[in-house]
N, C-alpha and C positions, 0 to 999 in steps of 0.2 A: 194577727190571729188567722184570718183567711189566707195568707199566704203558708203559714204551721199546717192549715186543713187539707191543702194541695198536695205540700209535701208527703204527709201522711199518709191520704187516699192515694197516693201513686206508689209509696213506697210497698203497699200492700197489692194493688193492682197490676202492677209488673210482674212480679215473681208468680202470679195468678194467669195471667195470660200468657205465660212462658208455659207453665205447666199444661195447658189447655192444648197448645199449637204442636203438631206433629209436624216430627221430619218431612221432606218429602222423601219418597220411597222410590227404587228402583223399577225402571219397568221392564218387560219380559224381553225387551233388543237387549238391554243390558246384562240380564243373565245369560244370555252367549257369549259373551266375555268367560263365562265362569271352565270356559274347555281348557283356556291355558292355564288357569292356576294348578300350579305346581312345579316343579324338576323336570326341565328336559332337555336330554342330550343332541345336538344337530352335528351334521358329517353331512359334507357335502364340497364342491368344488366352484371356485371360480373362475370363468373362462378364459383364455387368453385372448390380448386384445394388440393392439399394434404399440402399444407402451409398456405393455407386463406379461410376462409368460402367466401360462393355468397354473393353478396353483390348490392344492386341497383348506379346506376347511373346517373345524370340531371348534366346539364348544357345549357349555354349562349354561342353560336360563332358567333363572329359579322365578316365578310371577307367582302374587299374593291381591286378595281383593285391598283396596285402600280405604279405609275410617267409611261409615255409608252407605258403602257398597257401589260405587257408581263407576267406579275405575280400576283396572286391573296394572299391577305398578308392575315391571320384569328389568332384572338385572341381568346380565349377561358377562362373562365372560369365556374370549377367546382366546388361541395363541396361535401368531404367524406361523407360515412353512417352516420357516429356519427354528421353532421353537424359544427363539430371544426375546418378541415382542410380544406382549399382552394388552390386549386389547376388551377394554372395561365398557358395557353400554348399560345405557337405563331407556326403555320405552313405558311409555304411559299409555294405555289403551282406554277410548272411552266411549261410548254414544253420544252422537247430538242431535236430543229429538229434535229442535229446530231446525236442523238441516237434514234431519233424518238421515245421517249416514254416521259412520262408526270412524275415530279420529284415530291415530297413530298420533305419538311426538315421540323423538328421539335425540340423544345426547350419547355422545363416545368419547373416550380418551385422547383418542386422537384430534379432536377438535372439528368433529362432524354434529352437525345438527342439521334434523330434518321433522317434518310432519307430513300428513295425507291424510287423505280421506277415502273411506269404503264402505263396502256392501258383501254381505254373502249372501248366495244363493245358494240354498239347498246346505254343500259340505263342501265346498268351493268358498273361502274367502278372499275379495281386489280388493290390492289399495292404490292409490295412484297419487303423482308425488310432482312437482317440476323443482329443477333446480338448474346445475351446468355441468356438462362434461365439458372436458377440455377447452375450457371458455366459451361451451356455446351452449344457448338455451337446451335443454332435454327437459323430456316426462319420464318417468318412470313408473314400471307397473311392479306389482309383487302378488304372487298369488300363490296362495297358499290350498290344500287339497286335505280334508278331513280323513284319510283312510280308516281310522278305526278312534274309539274314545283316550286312544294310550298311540298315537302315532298321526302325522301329517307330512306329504311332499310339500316344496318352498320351492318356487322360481320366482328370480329375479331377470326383469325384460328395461333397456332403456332404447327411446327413440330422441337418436341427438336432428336437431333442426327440421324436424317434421318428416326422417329421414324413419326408415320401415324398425319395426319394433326388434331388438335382440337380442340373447337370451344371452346376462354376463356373469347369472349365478343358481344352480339348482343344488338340493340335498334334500334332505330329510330329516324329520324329529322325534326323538322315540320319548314318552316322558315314563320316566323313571322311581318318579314317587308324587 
């Protein structure tokens, strides 16, 4: 019978204290995320290096808030110079108040995966990244430039072996819807 009484009082007091407990809510770092949601077109070039000639760049990123509100999800696609290859990505954009800085993570068709961590100032957003060029440690920077609520410049800078920073991709994003 005491044991009937437990079941009971909890079967009624769960569904009580569920009702009671709020989400946790977004905070206002987060809602800077909310600039990318949307469609936007990038044109832009990548520079040549002593393995790959320059080569231009276009693409499609459509980004949407995810369930919550805490993450900004962005699909992208692009297509190589020659027009044969398409090139599929997903980034996740997030805040961590813990770390107080704003995360990137990314996945591509090609079988790239990366993440970073940033900060904007002002309408200047860094992110900063390490991984390997051509088998040797590198960082990489990526900074993105706010010009208007419907446009931003993109450069990409990597310094391979603690060797000086170099600029191996710049363009631009115009969003479109």
């Amino acid at each position: 019978m005491k044991r009937l009484l437990v079941v009971v009082v909890l079967a009624f007091a769960v569904p009580c204290l569920a009702q009671t407990a709020q989400p946790p809510k977004p905070g206002p770092e987060v809602q800077k995320l909310g600039y990318y949601v949307g469609t936007w077109n990038t044109a832009g070039e990548v520079k040549a290096t002593s393995t790959n000639p320059a080569f231009k760049i276009s693409g499609t990123e459509t980004c949407e808030w995810f369930a919550g509100g805490f993450h900004v999800v962005c699909r992208g696609e692009a297509t190589s110079p020659t027009g044969k290859e398409k090139r599929t990505s997903l980034n996740i954009l997030a805040y961590d108040a813990e770390a107080k800085a704003y995360t990137v993570h990314g996945i591509s068709s090609f079988g790239e995966s990366d993440s970073g961590q940033g900060s904007f100032t002002g309408n200047t957003a860094t992110f900063l990244g390490e991984g390997k060029e051509a088998g040797k440690p590198a960082k990489f920077r990526y900074t993105e430039v706010q010009e208007s609520p419907t446009s931003y410049t993109f450069k990409a800078e990597t310094s391979v072996a603690g060797g000086p920073w170099t600029v191996f991709m710049e363009g631009k994003a115009t969003k479109v819807k």
